[in-house]
KEKOLPA-170082 format. One record per residue: residue number from 1; residue in one letter; chain; x negated, y negated, z of N, C-alpha, C in turn. Coordinates in Angstrom, 2 decimals. Example, Ala and Ser with C-alpha at 12.3 -4.5 7.8 and 13.67 -1.06 7.14 Angstrom:
REM residues 2
ATOM   num   residu   chaine        nu        nv        nw       cau       cav       caw        cu        cv        cw
ATOM     1        a        A    -13.19      5.69      7.80    -12.30      4.50      7.80    -13.20      3.30      7.80
ATOM     2        s        A    -12.85      2.25      7.08    -13.67      1.06      7.14    -12.90     -0.03      7.87
END
This chain:
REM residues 211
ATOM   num   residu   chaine        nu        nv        nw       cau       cav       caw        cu        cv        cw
ATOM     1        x        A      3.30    -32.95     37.46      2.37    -31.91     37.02      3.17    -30.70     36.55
ATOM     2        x        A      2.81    -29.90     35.30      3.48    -28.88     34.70      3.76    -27.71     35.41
ATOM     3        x        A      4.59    -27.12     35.84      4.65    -25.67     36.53      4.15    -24.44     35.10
ATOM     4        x        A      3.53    -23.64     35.65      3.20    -22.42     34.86      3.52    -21.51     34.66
ATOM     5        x        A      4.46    -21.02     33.52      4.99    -20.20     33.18      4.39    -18.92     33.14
ATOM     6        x        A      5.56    -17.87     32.93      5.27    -16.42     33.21      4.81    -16.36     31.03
ATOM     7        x        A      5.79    -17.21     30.65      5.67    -16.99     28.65      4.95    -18.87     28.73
ATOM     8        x        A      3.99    -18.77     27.81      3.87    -19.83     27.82      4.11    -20.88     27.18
ATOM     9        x        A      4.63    -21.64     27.37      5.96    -22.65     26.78      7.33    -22.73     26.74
ATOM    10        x        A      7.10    -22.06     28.46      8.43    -21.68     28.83      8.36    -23.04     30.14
ATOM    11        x        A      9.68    -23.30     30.88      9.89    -24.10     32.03      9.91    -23.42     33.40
ATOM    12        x        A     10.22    -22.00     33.34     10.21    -21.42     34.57      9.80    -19.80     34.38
ATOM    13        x        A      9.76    -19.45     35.34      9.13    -18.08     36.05      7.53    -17.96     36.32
ATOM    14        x        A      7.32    -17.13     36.76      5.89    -16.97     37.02      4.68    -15.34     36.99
ATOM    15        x        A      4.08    -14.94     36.31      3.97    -13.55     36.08      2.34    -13.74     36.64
ATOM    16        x        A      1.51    -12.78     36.96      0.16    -12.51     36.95     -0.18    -13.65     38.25
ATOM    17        x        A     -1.60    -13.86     38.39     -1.82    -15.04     39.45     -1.47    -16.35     39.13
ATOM    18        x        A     -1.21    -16.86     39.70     -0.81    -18.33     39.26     -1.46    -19.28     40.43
ATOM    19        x        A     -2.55    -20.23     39.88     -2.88    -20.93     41.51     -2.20    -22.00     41.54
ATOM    20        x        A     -2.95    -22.01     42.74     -2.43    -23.32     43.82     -2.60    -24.77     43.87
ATOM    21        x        A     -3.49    -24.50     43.04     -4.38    -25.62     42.14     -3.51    -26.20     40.93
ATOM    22        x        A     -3.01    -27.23     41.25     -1.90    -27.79     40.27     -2.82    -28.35     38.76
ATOM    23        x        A     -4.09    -28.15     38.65     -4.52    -28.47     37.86     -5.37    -27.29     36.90
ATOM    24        x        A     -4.73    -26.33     37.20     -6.19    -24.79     36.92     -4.50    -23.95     36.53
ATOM    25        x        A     -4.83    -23.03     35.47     -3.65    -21.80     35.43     -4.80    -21.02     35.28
ATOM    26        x        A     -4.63    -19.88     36.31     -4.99    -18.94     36.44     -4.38    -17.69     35.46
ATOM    27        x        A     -5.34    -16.90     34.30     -4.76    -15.86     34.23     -5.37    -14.66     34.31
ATOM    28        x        A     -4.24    -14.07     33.82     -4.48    -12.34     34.34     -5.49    -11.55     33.51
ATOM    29        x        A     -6.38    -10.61     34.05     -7.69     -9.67     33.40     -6.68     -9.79     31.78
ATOM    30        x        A     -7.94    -10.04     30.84     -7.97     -9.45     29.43     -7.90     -7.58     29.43
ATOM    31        x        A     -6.89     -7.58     28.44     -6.89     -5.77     28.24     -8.13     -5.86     27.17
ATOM    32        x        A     -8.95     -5.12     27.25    -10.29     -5.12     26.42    -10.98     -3.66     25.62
ATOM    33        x        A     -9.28     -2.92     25.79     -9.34     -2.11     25.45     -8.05     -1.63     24.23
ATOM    34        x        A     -8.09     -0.55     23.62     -6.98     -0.60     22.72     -6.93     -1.51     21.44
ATOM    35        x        A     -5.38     -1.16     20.99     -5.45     -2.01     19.76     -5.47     -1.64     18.33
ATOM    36        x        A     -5.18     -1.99     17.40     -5.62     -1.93     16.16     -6.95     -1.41     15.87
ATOM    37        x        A     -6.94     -0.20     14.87     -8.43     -0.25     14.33     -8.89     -1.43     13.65
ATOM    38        x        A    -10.20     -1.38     13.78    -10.78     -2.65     12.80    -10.37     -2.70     11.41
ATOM    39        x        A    -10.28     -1.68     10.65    -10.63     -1.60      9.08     -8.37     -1.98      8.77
ATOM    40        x        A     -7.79     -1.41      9.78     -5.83     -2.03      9.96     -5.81     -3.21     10.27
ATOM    41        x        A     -6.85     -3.78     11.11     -6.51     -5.10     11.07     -7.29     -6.33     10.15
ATOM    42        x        A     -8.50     -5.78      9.61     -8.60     -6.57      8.12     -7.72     -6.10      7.07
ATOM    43        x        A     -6.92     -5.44      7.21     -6.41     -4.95      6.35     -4.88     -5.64      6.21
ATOM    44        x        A     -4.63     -6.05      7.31     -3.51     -7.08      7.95     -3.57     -8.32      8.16
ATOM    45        x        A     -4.61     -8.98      8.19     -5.43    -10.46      8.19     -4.66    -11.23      7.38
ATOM    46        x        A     -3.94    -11.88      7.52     -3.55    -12.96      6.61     -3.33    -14.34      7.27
ATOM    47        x        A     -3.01    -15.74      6.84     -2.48    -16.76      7.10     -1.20    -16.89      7.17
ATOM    48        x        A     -0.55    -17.68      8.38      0.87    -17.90      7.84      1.13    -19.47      8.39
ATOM    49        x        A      2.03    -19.99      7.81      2.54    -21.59      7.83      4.07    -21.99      8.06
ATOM    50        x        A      4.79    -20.61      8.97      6.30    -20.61      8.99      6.06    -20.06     10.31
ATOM    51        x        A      6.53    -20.74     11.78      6.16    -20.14     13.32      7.88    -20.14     13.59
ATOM    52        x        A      8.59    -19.28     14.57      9.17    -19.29     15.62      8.72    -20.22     16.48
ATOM    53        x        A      9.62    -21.04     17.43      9.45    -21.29     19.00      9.03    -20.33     20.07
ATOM    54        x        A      9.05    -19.27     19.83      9.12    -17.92     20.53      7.36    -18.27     21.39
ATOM    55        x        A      7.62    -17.87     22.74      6.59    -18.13     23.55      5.87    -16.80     23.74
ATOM    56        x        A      4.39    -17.42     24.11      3.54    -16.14     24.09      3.72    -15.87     25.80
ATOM    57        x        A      3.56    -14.80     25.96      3.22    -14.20     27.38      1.77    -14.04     27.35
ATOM    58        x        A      1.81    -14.78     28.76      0.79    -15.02     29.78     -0.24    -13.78     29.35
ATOM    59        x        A     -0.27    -13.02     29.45     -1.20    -11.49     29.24     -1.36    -11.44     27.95
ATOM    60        x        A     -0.70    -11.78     27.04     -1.22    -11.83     25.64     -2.26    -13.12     25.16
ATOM    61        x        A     -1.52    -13.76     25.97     -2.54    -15.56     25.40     -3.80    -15.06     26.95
ATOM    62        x        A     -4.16    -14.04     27.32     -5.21    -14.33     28.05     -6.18    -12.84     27.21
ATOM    63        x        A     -5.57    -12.30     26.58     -6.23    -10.87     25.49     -7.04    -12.04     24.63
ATOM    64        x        A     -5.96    -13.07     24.24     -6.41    -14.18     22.84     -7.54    -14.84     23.02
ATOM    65        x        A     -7.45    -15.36     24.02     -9.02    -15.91     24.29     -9.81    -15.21     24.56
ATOM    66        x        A     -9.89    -14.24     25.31    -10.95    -13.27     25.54    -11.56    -12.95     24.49
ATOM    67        x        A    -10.45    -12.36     23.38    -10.98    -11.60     22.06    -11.70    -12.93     21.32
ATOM    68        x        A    -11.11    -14.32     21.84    -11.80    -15.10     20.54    -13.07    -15.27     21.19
ATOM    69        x        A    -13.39    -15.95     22.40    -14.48    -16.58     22.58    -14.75    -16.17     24.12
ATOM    70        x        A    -14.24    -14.80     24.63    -14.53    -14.49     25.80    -15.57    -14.46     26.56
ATOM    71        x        A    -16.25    -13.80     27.60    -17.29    -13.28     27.98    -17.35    -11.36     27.34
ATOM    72        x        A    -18.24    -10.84     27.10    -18.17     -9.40     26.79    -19.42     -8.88     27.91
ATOM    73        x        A    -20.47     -9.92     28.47    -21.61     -8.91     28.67    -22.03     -9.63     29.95
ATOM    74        x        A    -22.56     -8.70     31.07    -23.27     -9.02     31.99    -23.75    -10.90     32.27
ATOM    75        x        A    -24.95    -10.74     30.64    -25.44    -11.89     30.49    -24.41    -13.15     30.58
ATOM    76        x        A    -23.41    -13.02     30.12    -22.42    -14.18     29.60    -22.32    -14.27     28.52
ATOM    77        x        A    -22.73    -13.82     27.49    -22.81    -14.07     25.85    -21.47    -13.53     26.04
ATOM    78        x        A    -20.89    -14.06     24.23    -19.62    -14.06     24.13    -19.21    -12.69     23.06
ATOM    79        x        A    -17.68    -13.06     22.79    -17.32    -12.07     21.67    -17.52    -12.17     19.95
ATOM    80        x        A    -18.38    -13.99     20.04    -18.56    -14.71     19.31    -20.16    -15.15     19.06
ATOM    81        x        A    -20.64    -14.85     17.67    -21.72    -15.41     18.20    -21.52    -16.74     17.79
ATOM    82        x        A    -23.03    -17.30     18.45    -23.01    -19.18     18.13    -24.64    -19.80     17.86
ATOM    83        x        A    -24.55    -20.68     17.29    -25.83    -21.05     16.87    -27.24    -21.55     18.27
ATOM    84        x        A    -27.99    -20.76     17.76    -29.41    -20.82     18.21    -28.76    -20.53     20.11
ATOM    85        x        A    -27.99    -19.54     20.11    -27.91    -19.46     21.77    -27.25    -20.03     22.81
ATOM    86        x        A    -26.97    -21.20     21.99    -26.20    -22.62     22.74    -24.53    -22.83     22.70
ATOM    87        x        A    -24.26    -22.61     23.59    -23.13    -22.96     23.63    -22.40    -24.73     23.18
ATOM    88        x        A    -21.59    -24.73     22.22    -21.81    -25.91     22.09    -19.97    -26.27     21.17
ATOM    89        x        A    -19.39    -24.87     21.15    -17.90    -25.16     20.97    -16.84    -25.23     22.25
ATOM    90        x        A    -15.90    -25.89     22.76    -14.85    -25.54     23.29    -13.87    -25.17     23.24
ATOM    91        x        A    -12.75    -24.19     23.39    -11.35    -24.08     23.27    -10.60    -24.90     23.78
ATOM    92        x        A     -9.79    -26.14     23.49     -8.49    -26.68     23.79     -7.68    -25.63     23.43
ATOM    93        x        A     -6.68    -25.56     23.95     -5.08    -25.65     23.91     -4.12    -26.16     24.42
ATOM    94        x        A     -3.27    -26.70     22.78     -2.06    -27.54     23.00     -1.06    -26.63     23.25
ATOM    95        x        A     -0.57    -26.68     24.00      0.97    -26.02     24.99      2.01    -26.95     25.23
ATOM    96        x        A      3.61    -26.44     25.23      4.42    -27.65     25.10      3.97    -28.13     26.82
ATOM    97        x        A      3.66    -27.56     27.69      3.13    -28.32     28.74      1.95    -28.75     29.62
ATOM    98        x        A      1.19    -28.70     28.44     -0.11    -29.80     28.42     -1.11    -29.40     27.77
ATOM    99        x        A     -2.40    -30.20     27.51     -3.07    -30.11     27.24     -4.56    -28.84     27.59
ATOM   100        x        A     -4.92    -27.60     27.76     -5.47    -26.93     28.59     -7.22    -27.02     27.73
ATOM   101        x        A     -7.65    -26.77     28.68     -9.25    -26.32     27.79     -9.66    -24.70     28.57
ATOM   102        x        A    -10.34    -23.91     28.16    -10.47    -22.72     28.53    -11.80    -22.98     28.89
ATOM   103        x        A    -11.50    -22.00     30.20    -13.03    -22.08     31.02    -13.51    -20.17     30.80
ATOM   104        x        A    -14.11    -19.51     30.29    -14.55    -18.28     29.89    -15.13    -17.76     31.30
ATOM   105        x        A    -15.89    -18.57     32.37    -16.62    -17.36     33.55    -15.10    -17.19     34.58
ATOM   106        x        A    -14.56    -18.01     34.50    -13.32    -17.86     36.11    -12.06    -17.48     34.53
ATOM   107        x        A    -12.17    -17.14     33.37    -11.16    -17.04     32.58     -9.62    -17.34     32.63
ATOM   108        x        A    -10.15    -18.73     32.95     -9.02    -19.90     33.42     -8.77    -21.27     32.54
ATOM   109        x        A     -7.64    -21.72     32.24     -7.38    -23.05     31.76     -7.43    -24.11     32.58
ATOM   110        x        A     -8.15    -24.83     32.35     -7.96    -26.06     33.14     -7.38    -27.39     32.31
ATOM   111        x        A     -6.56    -28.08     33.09     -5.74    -29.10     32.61     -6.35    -30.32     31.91
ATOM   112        x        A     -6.15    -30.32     30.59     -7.01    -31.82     30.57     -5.93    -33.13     30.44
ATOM   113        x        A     -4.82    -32.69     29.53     -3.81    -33.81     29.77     -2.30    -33.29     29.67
ATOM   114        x        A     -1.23    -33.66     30.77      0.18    -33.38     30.74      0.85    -33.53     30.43
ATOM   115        x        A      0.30    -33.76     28.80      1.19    -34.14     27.35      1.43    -33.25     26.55
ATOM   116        x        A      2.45    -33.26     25.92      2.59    -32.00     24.80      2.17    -32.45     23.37
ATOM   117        x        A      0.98    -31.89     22.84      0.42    -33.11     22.09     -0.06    -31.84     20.17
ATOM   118        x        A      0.83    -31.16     20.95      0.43    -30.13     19.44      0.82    -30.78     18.00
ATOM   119        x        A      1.60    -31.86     18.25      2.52    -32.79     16.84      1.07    -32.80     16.13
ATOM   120        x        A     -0.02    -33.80     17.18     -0.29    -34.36     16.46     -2.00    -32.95     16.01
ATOM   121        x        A     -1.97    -32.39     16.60     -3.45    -31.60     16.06     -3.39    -31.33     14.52
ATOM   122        x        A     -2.44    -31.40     13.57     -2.44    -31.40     12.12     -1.39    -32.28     11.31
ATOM   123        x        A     -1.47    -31.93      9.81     -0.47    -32.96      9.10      0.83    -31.97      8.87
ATOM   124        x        A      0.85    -30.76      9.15      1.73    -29.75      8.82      3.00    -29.84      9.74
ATOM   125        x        A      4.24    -29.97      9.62      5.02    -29.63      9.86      5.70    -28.68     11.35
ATOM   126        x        A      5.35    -27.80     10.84      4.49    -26.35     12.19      3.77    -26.24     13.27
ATOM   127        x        A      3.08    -27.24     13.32      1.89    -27.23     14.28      2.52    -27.87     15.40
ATOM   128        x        A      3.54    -28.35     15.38      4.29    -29.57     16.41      5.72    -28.46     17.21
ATOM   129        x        A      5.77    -27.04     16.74      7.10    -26.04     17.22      6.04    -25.08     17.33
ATOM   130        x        A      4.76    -24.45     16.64      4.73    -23.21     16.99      4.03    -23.63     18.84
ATOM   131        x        A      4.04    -22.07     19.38      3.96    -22.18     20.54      2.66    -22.84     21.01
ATOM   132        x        A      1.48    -22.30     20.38     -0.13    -22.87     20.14     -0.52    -23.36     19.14
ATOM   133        x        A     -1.57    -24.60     19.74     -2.73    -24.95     18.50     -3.54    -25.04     19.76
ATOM   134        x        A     -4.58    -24.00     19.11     -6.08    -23.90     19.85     -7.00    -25.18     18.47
ATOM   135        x        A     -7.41    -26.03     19.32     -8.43    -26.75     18.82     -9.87    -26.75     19.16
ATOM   136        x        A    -11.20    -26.70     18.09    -12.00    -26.15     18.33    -12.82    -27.41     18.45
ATOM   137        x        A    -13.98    -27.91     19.75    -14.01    -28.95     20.01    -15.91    -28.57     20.05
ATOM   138        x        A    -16.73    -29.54     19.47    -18.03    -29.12     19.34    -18.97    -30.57     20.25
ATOM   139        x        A    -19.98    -29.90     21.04    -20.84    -30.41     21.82    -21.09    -30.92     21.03
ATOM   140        x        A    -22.20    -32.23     20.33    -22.93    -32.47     19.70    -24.11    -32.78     20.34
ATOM   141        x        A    -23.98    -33.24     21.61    -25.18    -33.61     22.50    -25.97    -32.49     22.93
ATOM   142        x        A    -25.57    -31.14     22.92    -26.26    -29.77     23.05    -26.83    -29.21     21.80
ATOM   143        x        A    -26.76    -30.42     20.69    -27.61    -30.11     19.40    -28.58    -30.93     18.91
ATOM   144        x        A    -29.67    -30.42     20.10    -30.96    -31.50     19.80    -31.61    -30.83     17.92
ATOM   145        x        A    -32.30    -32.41     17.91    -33.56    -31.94     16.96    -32.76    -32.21     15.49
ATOM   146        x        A    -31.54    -31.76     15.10    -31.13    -31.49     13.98    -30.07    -32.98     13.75
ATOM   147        x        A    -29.62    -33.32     12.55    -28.93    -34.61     12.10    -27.71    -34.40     12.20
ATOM   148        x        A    -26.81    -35.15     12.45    -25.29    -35.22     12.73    -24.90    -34.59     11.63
ATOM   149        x        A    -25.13    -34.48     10.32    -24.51    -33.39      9.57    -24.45    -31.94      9.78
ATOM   150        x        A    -25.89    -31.51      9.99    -26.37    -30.42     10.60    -25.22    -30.01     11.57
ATOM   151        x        A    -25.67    -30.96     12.31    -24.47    -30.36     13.77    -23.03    -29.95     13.70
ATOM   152        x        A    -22.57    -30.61     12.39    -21.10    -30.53     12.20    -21.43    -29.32     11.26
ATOM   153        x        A    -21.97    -29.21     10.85    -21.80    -27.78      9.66    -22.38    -26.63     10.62
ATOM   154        x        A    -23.37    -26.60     11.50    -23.38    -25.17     12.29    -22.23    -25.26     13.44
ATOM   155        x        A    -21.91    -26.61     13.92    -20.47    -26.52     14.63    -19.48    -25.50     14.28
ATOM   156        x        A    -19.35    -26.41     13.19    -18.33    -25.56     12.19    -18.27    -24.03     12.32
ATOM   157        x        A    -19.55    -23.78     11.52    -19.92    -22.09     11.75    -19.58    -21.29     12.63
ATOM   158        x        A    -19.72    -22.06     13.61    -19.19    -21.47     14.85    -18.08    -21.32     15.65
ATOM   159        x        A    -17.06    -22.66     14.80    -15.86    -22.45     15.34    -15.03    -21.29     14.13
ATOM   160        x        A    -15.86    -21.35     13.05    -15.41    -20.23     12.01    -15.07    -18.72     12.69
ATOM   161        x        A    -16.61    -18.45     13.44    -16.58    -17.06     14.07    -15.56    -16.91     14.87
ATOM   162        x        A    -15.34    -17.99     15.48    -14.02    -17.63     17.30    -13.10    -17.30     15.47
ATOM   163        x        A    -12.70    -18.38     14.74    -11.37    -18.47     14.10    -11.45    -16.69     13.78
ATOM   164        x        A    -12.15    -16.19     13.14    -11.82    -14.96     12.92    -11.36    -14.07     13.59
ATOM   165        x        A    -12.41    -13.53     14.69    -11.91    -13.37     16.15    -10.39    -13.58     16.29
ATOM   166        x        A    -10.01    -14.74     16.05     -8.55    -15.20     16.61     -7.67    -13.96     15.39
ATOM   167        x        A     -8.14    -14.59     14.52     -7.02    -13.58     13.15     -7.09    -12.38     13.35
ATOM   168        x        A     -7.78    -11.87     14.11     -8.05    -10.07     13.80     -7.09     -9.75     15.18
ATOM   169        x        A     -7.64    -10.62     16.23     -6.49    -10.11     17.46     -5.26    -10.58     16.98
ATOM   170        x        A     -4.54    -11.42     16.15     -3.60    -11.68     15.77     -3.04    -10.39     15.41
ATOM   171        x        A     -3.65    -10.43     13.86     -3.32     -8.84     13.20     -2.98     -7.50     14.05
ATOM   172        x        A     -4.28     -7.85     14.96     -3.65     -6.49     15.66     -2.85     -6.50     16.76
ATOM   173        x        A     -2.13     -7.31     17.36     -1.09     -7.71     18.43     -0.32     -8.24     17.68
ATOM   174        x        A     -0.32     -8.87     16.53      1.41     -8.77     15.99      1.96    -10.09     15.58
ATOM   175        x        A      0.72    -11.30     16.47      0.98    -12.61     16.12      0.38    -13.20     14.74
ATOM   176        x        A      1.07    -14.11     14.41      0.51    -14.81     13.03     -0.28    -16.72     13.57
ATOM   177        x        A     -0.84    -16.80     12.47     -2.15    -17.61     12.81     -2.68    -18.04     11.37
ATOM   178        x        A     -3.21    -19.49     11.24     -3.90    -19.77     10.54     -4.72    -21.41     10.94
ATOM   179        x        A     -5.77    -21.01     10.22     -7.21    -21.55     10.99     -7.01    -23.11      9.92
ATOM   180        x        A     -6.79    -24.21     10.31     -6.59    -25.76      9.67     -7.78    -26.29      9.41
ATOM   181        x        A     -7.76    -27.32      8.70     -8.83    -27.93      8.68     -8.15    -29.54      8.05
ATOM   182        x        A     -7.00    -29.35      7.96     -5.79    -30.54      7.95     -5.86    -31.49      8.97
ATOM   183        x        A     -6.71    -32.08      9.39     -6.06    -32.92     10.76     -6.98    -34.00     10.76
ATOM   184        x        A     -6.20    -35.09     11.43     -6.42    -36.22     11.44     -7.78    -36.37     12.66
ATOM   185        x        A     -8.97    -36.14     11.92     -9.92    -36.21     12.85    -10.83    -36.94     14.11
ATOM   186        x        A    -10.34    -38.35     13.59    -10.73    -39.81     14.78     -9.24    -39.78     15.48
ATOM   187        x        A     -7.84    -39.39     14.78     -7.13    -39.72     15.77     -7.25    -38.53     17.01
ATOM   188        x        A     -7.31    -37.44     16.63     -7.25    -36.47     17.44     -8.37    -36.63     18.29
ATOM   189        x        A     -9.59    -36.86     18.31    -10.63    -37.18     18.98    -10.26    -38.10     19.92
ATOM   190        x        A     -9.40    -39.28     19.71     -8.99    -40.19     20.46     -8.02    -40.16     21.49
ATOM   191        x        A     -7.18    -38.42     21.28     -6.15    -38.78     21.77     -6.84    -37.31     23.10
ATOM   192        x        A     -7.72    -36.53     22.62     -8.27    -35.43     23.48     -9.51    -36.49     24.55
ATOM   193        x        A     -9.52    -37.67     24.06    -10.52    -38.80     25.26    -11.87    -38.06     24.77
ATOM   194        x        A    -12.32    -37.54     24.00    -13.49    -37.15     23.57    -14.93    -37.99     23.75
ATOM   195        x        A    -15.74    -37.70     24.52    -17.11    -38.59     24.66    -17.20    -38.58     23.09
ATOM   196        x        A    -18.35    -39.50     23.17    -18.85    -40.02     21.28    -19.78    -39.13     21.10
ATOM   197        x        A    -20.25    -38.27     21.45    -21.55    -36.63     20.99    -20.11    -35.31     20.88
ATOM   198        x        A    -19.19    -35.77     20.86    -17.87    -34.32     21.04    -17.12    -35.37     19.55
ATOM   199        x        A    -16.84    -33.75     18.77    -16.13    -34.10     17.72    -15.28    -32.94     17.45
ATOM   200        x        A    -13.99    -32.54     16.89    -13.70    -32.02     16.67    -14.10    -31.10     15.47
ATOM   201        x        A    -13.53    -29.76     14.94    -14.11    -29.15     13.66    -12.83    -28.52     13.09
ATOM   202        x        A    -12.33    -27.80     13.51    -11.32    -27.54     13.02    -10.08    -26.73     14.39
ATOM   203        x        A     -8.47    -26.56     13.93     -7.85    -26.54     14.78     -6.86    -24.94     14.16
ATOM   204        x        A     -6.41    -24.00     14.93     -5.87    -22.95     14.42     -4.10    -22.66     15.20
ATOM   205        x        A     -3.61    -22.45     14.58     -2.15    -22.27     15.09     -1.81    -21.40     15.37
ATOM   206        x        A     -1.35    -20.54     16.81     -1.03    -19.13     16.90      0.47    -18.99     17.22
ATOM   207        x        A      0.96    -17.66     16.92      2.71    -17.76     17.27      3.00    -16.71     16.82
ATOM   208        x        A      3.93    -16.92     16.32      4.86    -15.42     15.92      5.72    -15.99     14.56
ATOM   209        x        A      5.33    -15.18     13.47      6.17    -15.45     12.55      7.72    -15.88     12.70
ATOM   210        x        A      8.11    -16.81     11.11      9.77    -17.18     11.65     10.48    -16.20     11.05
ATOM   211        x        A     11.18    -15.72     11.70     12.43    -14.80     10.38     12.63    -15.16      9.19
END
């Protein structure tokens, strides 16, 4: 089982809580404050397709999710909106030491597999060294009433909103990122053990530019 780094995609140290629970990484409160103005960081928004190895720290990859698809309110609603109320996207992340999915109320990763499996989330080059690929993983069984196309195109929609989300905290913390839609979609489904109502939609790469 993977030990949990203080940077993540690192082999050792340990920063913030870390449990005990060999299967759960615990991290530390989102800063939910600060930052980039809005109008500097559309203004900074871009794609990039050239990553460093360079590992994120623990407190920054726990700002990242928050800002993409956190909790913001009493209720539980997110930083994201999503179609008709329903929750119905997940966050994976591929890490060189494992597979994690993000749980938003205990704002915790939980382990889904102890593989380093970022090679395969696209056809790019990059996606297999930079430090993250968050993959965006859609309920389909929480989308009554409407046709499997339907579902994949407001899926979509919705993994669109986190993707933005993701680019703007990028912009304004300093990391670079771009949102795929490159990837081998039955294999990746196959290799995340996906029930047959769960499909993937699209997958985004976070890191730090290369020199």
């Amino acid at each position: 089982m993977p030990q949990h780094p203080a940077k993540i995609g690192t082999p050792q140290g340990a920063a913030g809580a870390v449990s005990h629970r060999p299967n759960i990484m615990d991290l530390p409160a989102p800063r939910k404050t600060g930052g980039m103005p809005l109008c500097s960081a559309l203004q900074q928004r871009h794609s990039t397709r050239e990553y460093s190895d360079r590992p994120i720290a623990r407190q920054l990859l726990s700002d990242l999710l928050w800002a993409g698809f956190g909790i913001n309110r009493p209720s539980g609603d997110r930083t994201a909106p999503y179609w008709r109320h329903v929750m119905v996207i997940d966050f994976y992340l591929a890490l060189t030491d494992g597979l994690w999915i993000y749980e938003p109320k205990a704002h915790s990763l939980l382990l889904h597999l102890a593989d380093d499996i970022r090679g395969h989330t696209g056809h790019q080059e990059f996606v297999a060294t930079a430090p993250l690929d968050l993959i965006y993983v859609a309920h389909g069984e929480h989308m009554t009433d409407i046709s499997a196309e339907e579902r994949r195109l407001y899926a979509s929609v919705d993994a669109a909103f986190i993707g933005q989300n993701v680019y703007l905290f990028c912009a304004s913390a300093g990391l670079a990122t771009v949102f795929r839609g490159a990837v081998d979609y039955a294999k990746l489904a196959r290799i995340l053990r996906l029930p047959d109502q769960q499909f993937v939609t699209f997958a985004q790469t976070v890191g730090y530019q290369a020199a």
